[in-house]
ZALUM-347584 format. One record per residue (C-alpha): residue in one letter; x, y, z. Coordinates in Angstrom, 1 decimal, padded with zeros to 4 digits, m for minus. Layout:
BEGIN
aa	east	north	up
A	X	Y	Z
...
% end
This chain:
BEGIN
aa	east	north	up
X	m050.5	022.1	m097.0
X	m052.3	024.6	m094.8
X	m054.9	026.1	m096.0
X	m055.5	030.3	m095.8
X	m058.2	031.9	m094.8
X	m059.6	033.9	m098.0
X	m061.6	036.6	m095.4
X	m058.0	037.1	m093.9
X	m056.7	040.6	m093.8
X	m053.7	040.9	m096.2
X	m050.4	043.0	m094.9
X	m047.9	044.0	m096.8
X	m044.7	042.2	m097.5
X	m042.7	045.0	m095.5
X	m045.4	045.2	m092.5
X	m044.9	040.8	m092.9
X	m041.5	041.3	m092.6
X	m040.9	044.0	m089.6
X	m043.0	041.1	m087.9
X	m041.4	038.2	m088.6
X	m038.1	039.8	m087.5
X	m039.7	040.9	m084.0
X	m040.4	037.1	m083.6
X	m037.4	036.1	m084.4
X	m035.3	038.9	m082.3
X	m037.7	037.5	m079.3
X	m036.8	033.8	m079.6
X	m033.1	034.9	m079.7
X	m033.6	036.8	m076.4
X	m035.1	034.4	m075.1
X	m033.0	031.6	m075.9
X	m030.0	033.7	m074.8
X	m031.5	034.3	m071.0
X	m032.1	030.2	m071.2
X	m028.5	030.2	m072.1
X	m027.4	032.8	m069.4
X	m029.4	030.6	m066.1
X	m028.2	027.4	m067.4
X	m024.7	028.7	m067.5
X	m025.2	030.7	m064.6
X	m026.8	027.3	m063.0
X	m023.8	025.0	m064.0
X	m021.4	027.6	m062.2
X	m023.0	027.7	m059.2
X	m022.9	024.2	m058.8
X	m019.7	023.9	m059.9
X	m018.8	026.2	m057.4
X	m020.1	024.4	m054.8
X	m018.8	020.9	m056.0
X	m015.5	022.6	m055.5
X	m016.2	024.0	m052.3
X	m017.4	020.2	m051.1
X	m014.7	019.1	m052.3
X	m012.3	021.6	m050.5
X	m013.6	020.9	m047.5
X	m013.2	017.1	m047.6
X	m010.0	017.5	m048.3
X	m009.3	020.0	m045.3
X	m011.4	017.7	m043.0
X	m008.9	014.4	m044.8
X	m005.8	017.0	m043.9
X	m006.8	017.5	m040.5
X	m007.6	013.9	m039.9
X	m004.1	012.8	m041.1
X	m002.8	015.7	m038.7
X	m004.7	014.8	m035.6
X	m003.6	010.8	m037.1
X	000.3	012.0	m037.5
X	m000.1	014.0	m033.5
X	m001.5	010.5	m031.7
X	001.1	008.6	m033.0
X	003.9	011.0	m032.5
X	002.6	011.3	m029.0
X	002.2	007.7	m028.7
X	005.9	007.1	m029.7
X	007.3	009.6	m027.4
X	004.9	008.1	m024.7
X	006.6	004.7	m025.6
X	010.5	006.1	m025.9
X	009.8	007.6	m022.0
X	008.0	004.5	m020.5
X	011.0	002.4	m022.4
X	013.4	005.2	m021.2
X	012.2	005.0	m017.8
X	011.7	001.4	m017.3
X	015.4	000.6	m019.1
X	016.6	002.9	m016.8
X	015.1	001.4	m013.2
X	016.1	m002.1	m014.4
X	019.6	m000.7	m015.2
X	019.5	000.5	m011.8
X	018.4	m002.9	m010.0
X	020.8	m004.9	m012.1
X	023.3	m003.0	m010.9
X	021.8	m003.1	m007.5
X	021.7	m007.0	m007.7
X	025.3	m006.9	m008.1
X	026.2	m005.6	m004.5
X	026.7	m007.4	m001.4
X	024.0	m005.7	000.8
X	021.6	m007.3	m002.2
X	023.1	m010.6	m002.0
X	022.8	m010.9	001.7
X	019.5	m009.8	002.0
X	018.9	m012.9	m000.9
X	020.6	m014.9	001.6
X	018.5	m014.2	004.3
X	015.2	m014.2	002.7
X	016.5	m017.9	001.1
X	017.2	m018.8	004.8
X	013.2	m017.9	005.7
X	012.1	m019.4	002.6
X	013.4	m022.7	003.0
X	011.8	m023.0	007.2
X	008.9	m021.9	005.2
X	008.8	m024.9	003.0
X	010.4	m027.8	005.1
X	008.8	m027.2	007.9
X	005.6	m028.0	007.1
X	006.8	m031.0	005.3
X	008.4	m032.3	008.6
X	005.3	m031.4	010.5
X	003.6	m033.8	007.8
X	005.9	m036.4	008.4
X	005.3	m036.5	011.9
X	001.5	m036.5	011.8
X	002.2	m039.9	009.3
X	004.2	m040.9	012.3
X	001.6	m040.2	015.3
X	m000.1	m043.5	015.4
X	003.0	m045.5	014.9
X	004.6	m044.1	017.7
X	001.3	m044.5	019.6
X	001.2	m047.8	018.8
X	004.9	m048.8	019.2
X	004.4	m047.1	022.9
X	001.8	m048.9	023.5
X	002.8	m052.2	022.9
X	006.0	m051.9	024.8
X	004.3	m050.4	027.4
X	001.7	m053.5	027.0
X	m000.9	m050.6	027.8
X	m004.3	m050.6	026.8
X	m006.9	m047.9	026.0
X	m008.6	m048.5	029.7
X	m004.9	m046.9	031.1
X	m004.2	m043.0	030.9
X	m000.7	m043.8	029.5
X	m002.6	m045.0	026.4
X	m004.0	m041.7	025.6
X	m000.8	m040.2	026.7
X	001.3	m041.7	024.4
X	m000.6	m039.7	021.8
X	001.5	m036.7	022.5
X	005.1	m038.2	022.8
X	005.4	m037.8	018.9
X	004.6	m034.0	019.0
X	006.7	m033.7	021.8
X	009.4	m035.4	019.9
X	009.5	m033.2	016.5
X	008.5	m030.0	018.5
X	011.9	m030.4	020.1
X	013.4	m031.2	016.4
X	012.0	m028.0	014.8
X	012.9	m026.3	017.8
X	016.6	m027.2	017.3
X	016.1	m026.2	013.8
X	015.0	m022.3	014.2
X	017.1	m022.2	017.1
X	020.6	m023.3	014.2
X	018.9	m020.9	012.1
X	018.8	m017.8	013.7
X	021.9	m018.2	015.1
X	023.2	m018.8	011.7
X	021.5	m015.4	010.7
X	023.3	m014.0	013.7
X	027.0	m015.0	012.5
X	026.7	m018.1	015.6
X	026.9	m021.8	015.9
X	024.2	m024.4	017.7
X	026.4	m027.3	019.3
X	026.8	m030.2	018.1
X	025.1	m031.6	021.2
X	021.6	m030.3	020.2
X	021.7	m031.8	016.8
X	022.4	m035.5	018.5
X	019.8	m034.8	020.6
X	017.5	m033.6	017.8
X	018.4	m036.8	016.0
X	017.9	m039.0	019.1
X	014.3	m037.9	019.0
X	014.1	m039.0	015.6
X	015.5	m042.1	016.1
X	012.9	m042.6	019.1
X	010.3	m042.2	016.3
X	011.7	m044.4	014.2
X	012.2	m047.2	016.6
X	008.8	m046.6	018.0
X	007.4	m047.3	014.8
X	008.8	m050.4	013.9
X	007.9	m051.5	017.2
X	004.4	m051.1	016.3
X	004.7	m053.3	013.2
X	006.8	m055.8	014.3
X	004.2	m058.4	015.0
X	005.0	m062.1	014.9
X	003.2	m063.4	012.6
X	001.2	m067.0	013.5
X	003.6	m069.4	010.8
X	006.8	m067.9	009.1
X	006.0	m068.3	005.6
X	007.4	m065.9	002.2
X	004.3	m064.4	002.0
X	004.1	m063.6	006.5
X	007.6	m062.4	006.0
X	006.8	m060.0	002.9
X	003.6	m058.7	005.2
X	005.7	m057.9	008.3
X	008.4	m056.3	005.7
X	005.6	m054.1	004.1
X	004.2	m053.4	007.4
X	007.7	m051.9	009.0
X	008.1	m050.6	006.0
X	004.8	m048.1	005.9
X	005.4	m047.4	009.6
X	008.8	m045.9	008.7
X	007.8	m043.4	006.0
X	006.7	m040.6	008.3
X	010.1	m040.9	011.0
X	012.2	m041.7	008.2
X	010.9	m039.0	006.3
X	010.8	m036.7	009.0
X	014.6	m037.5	009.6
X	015.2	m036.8	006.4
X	013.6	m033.7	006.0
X	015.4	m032.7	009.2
X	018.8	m033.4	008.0
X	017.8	m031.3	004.6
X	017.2	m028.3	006.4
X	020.4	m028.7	007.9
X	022.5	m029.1	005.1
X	020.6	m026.2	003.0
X	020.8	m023.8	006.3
X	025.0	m024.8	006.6
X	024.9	m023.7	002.5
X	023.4	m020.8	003.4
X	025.7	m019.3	006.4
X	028.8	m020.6	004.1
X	027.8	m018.7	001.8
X	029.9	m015.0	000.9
X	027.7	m012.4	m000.3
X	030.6	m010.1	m000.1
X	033.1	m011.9	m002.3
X	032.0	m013.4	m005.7
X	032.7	m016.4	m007.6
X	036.5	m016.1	m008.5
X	037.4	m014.1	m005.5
X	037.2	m010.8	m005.8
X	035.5	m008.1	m003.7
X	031.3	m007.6	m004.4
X	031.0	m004.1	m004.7
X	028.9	m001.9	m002.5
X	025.8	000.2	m003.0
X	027.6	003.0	m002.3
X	030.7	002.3	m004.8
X	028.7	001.6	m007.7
X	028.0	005.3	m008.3
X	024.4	005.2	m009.0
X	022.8	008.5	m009.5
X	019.4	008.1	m008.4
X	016.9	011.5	m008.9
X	015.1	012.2	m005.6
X	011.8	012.2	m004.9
X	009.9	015.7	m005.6
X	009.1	016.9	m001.9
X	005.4	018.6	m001.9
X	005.3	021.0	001.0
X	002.2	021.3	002.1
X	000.2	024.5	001.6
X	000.1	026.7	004.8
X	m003.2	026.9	006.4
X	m005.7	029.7	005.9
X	m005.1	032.1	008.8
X	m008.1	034.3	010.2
X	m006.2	035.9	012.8
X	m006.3	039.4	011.4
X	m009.5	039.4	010.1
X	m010.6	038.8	013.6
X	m008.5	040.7	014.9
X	m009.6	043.9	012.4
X	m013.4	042.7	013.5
X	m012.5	043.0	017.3
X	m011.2	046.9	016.6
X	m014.4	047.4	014.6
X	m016.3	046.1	017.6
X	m014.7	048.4	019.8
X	m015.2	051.6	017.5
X	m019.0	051.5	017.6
X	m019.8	054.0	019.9
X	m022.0	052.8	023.5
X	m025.7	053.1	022.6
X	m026.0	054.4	026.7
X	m022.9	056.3	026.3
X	m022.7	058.6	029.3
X	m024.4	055.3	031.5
X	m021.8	054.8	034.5
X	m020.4	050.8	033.6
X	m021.2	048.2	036.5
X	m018.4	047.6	038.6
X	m018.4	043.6	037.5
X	m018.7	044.7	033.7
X	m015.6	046.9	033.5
X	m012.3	045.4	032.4
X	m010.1	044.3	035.1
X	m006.7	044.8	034.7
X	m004.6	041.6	033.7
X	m002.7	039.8	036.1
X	m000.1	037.4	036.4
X	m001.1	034.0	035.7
X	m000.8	031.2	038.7
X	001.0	029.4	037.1
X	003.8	031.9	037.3
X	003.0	033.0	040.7
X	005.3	032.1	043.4
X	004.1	029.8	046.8
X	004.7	032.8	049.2
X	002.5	035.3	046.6
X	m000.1	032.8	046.8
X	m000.2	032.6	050.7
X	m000.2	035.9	050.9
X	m003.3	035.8	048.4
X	m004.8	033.6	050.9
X	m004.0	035.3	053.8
X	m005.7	038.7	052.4
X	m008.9	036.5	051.6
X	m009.2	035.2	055.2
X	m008.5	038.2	056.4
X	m011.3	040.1	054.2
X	m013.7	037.5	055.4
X	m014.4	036.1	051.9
X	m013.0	032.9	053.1
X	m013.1	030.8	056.6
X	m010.2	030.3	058.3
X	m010.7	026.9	057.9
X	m011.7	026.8	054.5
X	m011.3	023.3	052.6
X	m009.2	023.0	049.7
X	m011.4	022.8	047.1
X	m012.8	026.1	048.0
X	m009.1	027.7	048.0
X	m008.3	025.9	044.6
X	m011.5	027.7	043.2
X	m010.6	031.3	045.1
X	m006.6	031.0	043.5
X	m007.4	029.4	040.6
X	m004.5	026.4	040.8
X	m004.4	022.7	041.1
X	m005.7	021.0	044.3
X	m001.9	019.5	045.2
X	m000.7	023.4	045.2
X	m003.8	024.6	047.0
X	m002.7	021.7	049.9
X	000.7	023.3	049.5
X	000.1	026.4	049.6
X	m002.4	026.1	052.7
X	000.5	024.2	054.5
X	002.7	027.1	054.1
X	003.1	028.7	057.1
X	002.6	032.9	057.2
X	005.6	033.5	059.3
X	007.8	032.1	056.0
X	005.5	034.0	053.9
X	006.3	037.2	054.9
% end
């Protein structure tokens, strides 16, 4: 219990109680302002809880937009591409179909396959070099002290140069609508039968006792020596037979019969190409020519000064060019006679003094005056 002061002024119970209530009305008001900010307080940050979230959601809206535009612009850009790319291979289908296509298929098939077998026959006959060589050689009972030995080296070139030969000679005239005769395909084959002879000949050595085993040996031996002519043959006759497919061949009329349509009957409607005309060049013409009048307004400094007679204007004159002979000796005439040229004046200096080419100058001086006048 706390304890009072005894020496403490008393105050009346009325003066006690007007005091009490001013403490009292003091902690209300003050309570009530504590109220008002923290109320005041939670509003405001309310309010801006609210305008967070607002804006989230506008920057989520125009995320989803921007989201929703790229994709509808990438699906158009799809649909156009798709458009555009079903619509050229519509076009080249269809342009597969017509004859000019098929014949140009033809024709590059016809290339392709020289291409290929070509270099296949040329491999063939490098396998079949040395046999040859060797098959001439034996014949020939040449050694390597003789020049025919070295020159049998280029009897098998010689051979399948003339083949291939024979073959682009059939084919362009295949590709031409003609025919090679017969009599350059035997010869074509006699050169490969050269080879091939030529190379048994070089294997075909008797061997020292005729046992299984020296039989099998020679056997293998002719064997490996044909492989490049018989190959070569071989390849030769292929391109024959695929070249003859290829001219029988009817790129105007299909399968069953019927007509191939042309390029120009399958009514393709093909946009043209934008044409860019080029943009016309700058031209300065009358801004020089509004400079040259300004020039000529600006009034002489020496004004009143009589003008040299080699700086005045002379009066223009027909060119040359357009200038008759007879005008021209006449010219010529008047400038011996004046004494600013000789008589005998060489042609240069007359070509300089008329101002033409040195062949007119030499005609003109050859002009007589009589015709002149």
């Amino acid at each position: 219990m706390k304890a009072t002061n005894p020496n403490a002024p008393t105050l009346p119970a009325s003066e006690l109680a007007d005091e009490l209530a001013q403490q009292r009305d003091r902690e209300a008001v003050r309570r009530a302002d504590e109220l008002a900010r923290t109320t005041a307080t939670a509003e405001h940050n309310r309010a801006l809880a609210d305008l967070s979230e607002k804006t989230r959601r506008a920057d989520l809206d125009r995320a989803e937009r921007e989201a929703s535009a790229n994709a509808s612009a990438t699906l158009a850009r799809v649909y156009r591409e798709s458009k555009d790319s079903g619509e050229r291979i519509r076009i080249a289908a269809h342009m597969a179909r017509s004859g000019e296509a098929r014949a140009l298929r033809l024709e590059r098939l016809r290339a392709r396959n020289l291409k290929v077998l070509v270099p296949v026959l040329l491999g063939f006959a490098a396998w079949s070099t040395t046999g040859v060589q060797a098959g001439g050689a034996r014949l020939m009972n040449v050694t390597s002290a003789a020049p025919t030995w070295w020159a049998l080296w280029v009897l098998e070139p010689v051979l399948i140069g003339a083949v291939v030969w024979v073959i682009l000679v059939r084919a362009g005239l295949a590709a031409c609508g003609g025919r090679l005769d017969d009599h350059a395909a035997r010869i074509a084959y006699g050169c490969l039968t050269t080879s091939i002879l030529l190379n048994l000949a070089a294997a075909a050595v008797a061997p020292a006792a005729w046992t299984v085993g020296s039989v099998a040996t020679l056997l293998g031996s002719m064997l490996a020596h044909s492989i490049g002519p018989v190959g070569a043959a071989a390849t030769a006759h292929l391109i024959g037979i695929i070249d003859e497919s290829i001219s029988d061949a009817d790129p105007w009329t299909d399968a069953h019969g019927g007509k191939v349509p042309l390029l120009t009957e399958l009514g393709l409607d093909l946009d043209p190409a934008p044409v860019v005309e080029p943009e016309p060049a700058p031209s300065f013409l009358p801004d020089l020519r509004e400079q040259q009048i300004s020039a000529a307004a600006v009034t002489r400094p020496n004004k009143g000064v009589k003008v040299p007679p080699s700086a005045r204007r002379k009066p223009s004159t027909t060119s040359p060019r357009a200038t008759s002979d007879d005008v021209l000796r006449e010219r010529l005439a008047a400038l011996v006679s004046s004494g600013d040229l000789p008589e005998n004046a060489p042609v240069r200096r007359v070509q300089a003094a008329l101002n033409i080419s040195f062949d007119r100058a030499k005609r003109v001086m050859a002009l007589p005056l009589a015709e002149a006048a």
